[in-house]
C-alpha positions in Angstrom: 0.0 0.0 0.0 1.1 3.1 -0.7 2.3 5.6 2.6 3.3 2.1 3.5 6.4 4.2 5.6 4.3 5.8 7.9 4.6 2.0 9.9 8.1 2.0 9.2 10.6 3.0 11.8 13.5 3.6 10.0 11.2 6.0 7.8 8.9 7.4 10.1 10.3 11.0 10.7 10.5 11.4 7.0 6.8 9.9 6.6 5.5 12.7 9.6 7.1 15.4 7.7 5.8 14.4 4.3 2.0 14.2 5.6 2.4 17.6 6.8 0.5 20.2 4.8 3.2 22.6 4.2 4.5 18.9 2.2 1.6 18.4 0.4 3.2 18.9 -3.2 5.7 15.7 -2.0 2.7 13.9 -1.4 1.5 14.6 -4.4 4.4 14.0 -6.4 4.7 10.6 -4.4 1.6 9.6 -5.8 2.0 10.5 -9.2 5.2 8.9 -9.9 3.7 5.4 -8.3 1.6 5.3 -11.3 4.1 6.7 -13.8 7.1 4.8 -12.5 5.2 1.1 -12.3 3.8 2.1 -16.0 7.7 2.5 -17.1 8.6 -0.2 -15.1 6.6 -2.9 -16.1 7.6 -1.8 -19.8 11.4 -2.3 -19.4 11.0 -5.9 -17.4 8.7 -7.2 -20.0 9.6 -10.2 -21.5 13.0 -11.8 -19.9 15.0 -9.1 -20.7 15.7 -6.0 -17.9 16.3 -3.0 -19.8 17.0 0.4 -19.3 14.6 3.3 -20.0 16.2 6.3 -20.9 13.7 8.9 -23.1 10.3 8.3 -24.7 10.4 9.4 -28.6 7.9 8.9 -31.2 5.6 7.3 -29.2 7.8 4.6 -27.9 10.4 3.9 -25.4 14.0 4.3 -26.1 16.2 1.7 -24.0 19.7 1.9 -24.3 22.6 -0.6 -23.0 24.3 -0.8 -19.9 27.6 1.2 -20.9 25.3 4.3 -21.8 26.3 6.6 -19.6 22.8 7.6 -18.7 22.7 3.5 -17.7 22.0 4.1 -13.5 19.8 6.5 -13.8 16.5 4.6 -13.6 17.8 2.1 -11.0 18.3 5.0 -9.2 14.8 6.2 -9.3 13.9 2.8 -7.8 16.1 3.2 -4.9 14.6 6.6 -4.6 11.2 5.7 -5.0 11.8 3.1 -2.1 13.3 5.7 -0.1 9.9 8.1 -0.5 7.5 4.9 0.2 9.3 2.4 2.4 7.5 -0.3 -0.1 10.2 -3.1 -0.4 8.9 -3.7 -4.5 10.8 -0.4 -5.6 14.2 -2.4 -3.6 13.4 -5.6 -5.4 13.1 -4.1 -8.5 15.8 -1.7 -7.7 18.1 -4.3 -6.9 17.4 -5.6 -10.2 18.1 -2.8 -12.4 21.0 -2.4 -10.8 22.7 -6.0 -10.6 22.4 -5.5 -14.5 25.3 -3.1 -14.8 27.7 -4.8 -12.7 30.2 -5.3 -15.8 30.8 -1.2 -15.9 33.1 -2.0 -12.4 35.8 -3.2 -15.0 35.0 -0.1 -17.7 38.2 2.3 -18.0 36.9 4.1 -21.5 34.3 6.1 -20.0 34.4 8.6 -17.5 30.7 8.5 -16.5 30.8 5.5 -14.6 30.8 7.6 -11.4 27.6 8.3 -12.5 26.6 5.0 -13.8 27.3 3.0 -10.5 27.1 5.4 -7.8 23.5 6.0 -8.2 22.8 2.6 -9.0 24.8 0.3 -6.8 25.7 3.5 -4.4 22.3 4.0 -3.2 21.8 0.1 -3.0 24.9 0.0 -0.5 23.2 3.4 1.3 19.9 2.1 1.6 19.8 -1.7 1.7 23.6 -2.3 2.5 23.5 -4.9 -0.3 26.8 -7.5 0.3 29.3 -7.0 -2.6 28.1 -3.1 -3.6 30.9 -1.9 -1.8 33.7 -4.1 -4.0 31.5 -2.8 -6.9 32.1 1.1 -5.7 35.3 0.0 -5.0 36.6 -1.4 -8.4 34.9 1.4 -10.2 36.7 3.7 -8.8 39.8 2.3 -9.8 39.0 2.1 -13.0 37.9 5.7 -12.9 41.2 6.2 -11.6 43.1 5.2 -14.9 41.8 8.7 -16.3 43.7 10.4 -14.5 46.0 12.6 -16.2 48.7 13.6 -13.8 51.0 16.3 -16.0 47.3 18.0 -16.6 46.0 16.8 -12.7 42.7 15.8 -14.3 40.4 13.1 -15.1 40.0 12.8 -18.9 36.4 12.7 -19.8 36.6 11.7 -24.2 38.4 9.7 -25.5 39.5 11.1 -28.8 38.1 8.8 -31.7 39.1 8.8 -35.0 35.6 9.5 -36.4 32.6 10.8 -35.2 32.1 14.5 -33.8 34.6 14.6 -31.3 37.1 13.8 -33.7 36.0 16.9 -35.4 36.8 19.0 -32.4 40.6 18.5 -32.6 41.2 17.8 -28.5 43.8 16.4 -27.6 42.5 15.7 -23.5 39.4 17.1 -22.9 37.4 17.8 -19.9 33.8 18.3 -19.2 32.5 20.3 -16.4 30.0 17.1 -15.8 33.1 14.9 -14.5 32.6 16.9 -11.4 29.8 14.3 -11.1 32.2 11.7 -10.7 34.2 12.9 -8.5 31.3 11.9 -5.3 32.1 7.7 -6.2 36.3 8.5 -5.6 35.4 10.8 -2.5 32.8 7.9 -1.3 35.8 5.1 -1.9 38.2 6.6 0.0 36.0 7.0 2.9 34.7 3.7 3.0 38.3 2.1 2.3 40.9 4.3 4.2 43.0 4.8 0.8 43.4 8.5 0.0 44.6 7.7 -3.7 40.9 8.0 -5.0 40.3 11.6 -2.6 43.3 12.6 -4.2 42.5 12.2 -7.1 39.5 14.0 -6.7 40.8 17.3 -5.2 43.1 17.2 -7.8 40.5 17.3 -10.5 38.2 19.8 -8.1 41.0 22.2 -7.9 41.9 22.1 -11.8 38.4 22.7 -12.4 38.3 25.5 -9.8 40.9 27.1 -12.0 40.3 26.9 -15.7 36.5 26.0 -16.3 35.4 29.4 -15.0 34.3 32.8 -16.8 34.6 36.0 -14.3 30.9 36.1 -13.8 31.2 32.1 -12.6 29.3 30.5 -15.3 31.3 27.8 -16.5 32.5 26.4 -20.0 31.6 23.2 -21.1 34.7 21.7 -22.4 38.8 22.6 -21.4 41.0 21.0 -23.6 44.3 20.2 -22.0 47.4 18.8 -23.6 47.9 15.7 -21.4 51.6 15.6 -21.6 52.3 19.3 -20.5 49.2 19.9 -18.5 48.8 22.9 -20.7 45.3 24.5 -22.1 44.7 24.7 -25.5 41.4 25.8 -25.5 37.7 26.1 -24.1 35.1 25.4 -25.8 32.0 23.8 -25.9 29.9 20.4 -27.2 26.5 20.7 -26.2 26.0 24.2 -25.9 24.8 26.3 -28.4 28.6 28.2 -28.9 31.9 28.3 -27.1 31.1 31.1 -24.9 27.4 30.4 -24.5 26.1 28.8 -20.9 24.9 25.6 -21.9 21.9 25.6 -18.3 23.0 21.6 -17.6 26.6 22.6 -17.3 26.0 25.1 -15.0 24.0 22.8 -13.3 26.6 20.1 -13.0 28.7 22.9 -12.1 27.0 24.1 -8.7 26.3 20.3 -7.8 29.5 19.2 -8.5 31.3 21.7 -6.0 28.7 21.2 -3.2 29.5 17.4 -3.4 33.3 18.6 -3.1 33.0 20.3 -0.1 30.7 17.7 1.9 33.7 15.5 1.6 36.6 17.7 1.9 35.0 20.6 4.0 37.5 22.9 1.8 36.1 26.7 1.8 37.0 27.2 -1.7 34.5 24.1 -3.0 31.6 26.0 -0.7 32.5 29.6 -1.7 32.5 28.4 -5.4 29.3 26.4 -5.5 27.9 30.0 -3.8 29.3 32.0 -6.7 27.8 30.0 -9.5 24.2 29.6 -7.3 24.7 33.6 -7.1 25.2 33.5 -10.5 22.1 31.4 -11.9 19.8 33.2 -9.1 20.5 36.8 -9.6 22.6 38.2 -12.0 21.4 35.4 -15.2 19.3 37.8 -17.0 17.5 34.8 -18.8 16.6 32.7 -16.4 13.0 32.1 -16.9 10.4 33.5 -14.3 9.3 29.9 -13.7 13.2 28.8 -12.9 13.1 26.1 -15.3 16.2 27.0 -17.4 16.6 27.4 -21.2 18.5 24.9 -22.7 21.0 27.3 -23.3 20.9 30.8 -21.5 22.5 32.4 -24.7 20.0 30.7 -27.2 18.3 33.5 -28.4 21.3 35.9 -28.7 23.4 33.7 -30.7 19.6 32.6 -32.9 19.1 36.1 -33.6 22.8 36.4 -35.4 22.9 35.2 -38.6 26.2 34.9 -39.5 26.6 33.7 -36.1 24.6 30.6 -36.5 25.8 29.8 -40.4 28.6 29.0 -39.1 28.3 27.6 -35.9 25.2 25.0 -37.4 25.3 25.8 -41.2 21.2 26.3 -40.7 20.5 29.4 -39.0 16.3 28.5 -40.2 16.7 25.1 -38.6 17.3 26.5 -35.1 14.9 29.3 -34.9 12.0 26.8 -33.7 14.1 25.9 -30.6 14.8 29.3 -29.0 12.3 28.7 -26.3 13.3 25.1 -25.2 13.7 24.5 -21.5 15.7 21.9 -20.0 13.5 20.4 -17.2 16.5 17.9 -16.0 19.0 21.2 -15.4 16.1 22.9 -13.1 15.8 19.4 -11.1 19.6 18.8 -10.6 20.3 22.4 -9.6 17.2 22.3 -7.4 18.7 19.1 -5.8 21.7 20.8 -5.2 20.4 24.1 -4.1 18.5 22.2 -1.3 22.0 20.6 0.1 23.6 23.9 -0.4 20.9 25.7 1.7 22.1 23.4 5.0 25.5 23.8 4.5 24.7 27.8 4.6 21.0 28.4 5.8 20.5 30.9 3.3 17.1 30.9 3.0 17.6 32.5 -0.6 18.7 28.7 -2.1 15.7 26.6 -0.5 12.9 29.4 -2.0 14.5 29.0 -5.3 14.9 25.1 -5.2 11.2 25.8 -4.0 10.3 27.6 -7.1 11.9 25.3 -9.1 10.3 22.3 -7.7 6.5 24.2 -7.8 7.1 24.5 -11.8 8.3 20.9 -12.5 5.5 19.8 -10.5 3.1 21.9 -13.0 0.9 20.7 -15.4 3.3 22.4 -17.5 6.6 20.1 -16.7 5.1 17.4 -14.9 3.2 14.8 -17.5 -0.2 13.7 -17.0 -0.6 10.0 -15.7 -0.8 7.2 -18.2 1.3 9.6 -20.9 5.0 10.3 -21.3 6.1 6.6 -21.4 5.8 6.2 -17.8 8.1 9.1 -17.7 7.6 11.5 -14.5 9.0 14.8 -16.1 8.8 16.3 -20.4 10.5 19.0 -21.7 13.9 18.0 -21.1 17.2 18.1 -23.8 19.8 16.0 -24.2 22.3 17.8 -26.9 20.6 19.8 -29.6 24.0 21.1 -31.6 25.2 17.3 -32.1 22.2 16.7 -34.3 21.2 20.2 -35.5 21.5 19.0 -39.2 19.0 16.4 -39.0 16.9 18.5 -36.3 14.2 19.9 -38.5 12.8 16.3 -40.1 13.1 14.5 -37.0 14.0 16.7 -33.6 12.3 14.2 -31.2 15.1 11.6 -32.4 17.9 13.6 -31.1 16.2 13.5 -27.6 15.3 17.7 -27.6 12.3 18.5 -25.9 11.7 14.8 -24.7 11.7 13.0 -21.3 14.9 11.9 -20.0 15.7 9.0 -17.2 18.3 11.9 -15.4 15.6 14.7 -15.1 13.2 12.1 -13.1 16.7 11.0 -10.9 17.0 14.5 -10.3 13.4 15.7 -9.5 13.0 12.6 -6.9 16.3 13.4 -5.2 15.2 17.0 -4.9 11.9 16.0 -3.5 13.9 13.7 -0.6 16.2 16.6 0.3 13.4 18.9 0.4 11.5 17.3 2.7 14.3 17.0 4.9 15.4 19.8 5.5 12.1 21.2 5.9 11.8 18.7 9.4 15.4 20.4 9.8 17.5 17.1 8.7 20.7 17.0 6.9 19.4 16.2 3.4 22.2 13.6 3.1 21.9 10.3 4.2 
């Protein structure tokens, strides 16, 4: 039954707090993804195959293997979705989801497997204390590990190809501001195992990011290209933003969650005061941030659409772009909502939590939030995965580049936002 928490020790403080009326839009939310999660979940069990949701397109699921990097994403919403009920289903299933990916432990090509276990197998070890999760945490972070560039002091997100659009790009190392994501599974490791090689690591990358990835008014790049031999920068840039000095909104998302992660495990001033900077950034002085607080794919969209010559040669089809301008990005309002929330205890200022408020009022809208039995099973639309890589293509067939779909992150997000907001509102650390 659903509320089954309210009997539940371990739960019950968090249950109390959500049946509160000042909580009623968690309740709500609750109750609505029940019936769009167990929609999407019955989908991607069907048959004897578990797969992995990740967007719903053209009227159909979109699964995608288990070295996606977007692959942990929806076993994390099971872990969260036990978390919010107590009902042991979400764990079973959960558990399930997750046991799926346990080859990406041994994967050393990708950079996102902090993401891809740490949500996955990480919130099984937090929540159920699964036996072998922790050597799973464990060997993924050394192969996260083998990234590491030590002339440059960072973890190399791409691999450069020999084909494809990164190949294009002419990097020689590059770095993305999302591998601050990563960064939480090589803190967690070295806590749980006593070996400071992996928190290392991560400082090292923290600080090199810290230095290089930032404009003056604290909204970050996307991409720094370093030369891996010298350390040195050869130049920043961007993939999924609309230009090189644009502010792609999930990258500055990343950006402020990434360095509030940094200092819960360090405690270093520099990691707070810069997570500050870039939340002072998006709240106040970003001009076109939506009234709503749901974010533009890009914040510099419109300028660089209304610029011709601009856009001819940035996408070769200024006319192809034009329909986009107004896009949001529902998964960049839920992960900086989530991390607003964790910021606001670190600092009480009240200033984060009515924002991460805001933001969590507007994806809880008709306008964000999908009606039951539509969407796939997804919770949240209106989301975009990375509109320049298939701008060419975009006006025949946009949904199949995933722009202005559903994605499995944004739902990860807006559930982990709803937790943390309803602990801190019964004055808990939001971290558990």
């Amino acid at each position: 039954m659903r509320h089954k928490l309210l009997t539940i020790v371990l739960l019950s403080v968090f249950a109390v707090q959500c049946t509160s009326p000042k909580n009623n839009i968690i309740e709500d939310n609750i109750a609505n993804a029940e019936k769009q999660l167990t929609y999407l979940l019955e989908a991607s069990e069907e048959g004897d195959t578990v797969r992995i949701p990740s967007t719903f397109k053209n009227g159909e699921i979109e699964f995608v293997p288990t070295d996606d990097w977007v692959s942990g994403f929806f076993a994390g919403t099971l872990w969260y979705m036990y978390e919010l009920t107590g009902e042991e289903k979400w764990a079973e299933h959960a558990q399930k989801h997750t046991e799926i990916l346990s080859d990406i432990q041994f994967l050393k090509w990708h950079h996102d497997v902090g993401f891809m276990v740490y949500d996955s197998y990480g919130n099984g070890l937090r929540l159920k204390n699964i036996p072998g999760y922790d050597t799973v945490l464990v060997n993924t972070a050394k192969s996260l590990s083998t990234r590491f560039r030590p002339a440059a002091g960072i973890l190399q997100s791409w691999n450069v190809i020999n084909n494809g659009w990164q190949s294009e790009r002419g990097w020689k190392c590059p770095v993305i501001i999302d591998n601050m994501m990563n960064l939480e599974l090589l803190f967690k490791v070295s806590e749980m195992t006593g070996d400071p090689t992996y928190k290392n690591i991560a400082i090292s990358h923290a600080d090199k990011t810290l230095e290089n990835h930032y404009r003056s008014d604290f909204s970050t790049y996307h991409v720094v290209d370093y030369d891996d031999e010298t350390g040195e920068i050869r130049r920043k840039c961007t993939a999924q933003g609309i230009a090189d000095e644009s502010r792609w909104a999930r990258g500055q998302a990343w950006s402020i969650y990434g360095f509030t992660v940094a200092y819960r495990f360090t405690g270093d001033e520099r990691y707070l005061q810069r997570a500050k900077d870039v939340a002072h950034y998006l709240l106040v002085d970003e001009d076109n941030m939506p009234e709503d607080l749901v974010p533009l794919w890009d914040f510099d969209v419109v300028q660089f659409a209304n610029d011709a010559d601009e856009m001819i040669e940035l996408f070769n089809d200024k006319d192809a772009m034009l329909p986009y301008t107004e896009i949001r990005d529902a998964s960049s309002a839920a992960i900086i909502s989530s991390a607003l929330y964790e910021l606001y205890w670190f600092t009480k200022d009240k200033l984060y939590k009515e924002k991460a408020d805001k933001m969590i009022e507007s994806l809880s809208s008709p306008a964000y939030r999908a009606e039951v039995g539509t969407n796939g099973g997804f919770i949240l639309m209106h989301s975009v995965g990375s509109l320049p890589h298939s701008v060419v293509n975009i006006r025949t067939n946009p949904a199949a580049h995933n722009i202005d779909v559903p994605l499995n992150y944004a739902d990860y997000y807006f559930l982990e936002a709803l937790i943390r907001k309803g602990r801190v509102e019964n004055g808990e650390n939001p971290i558990k």
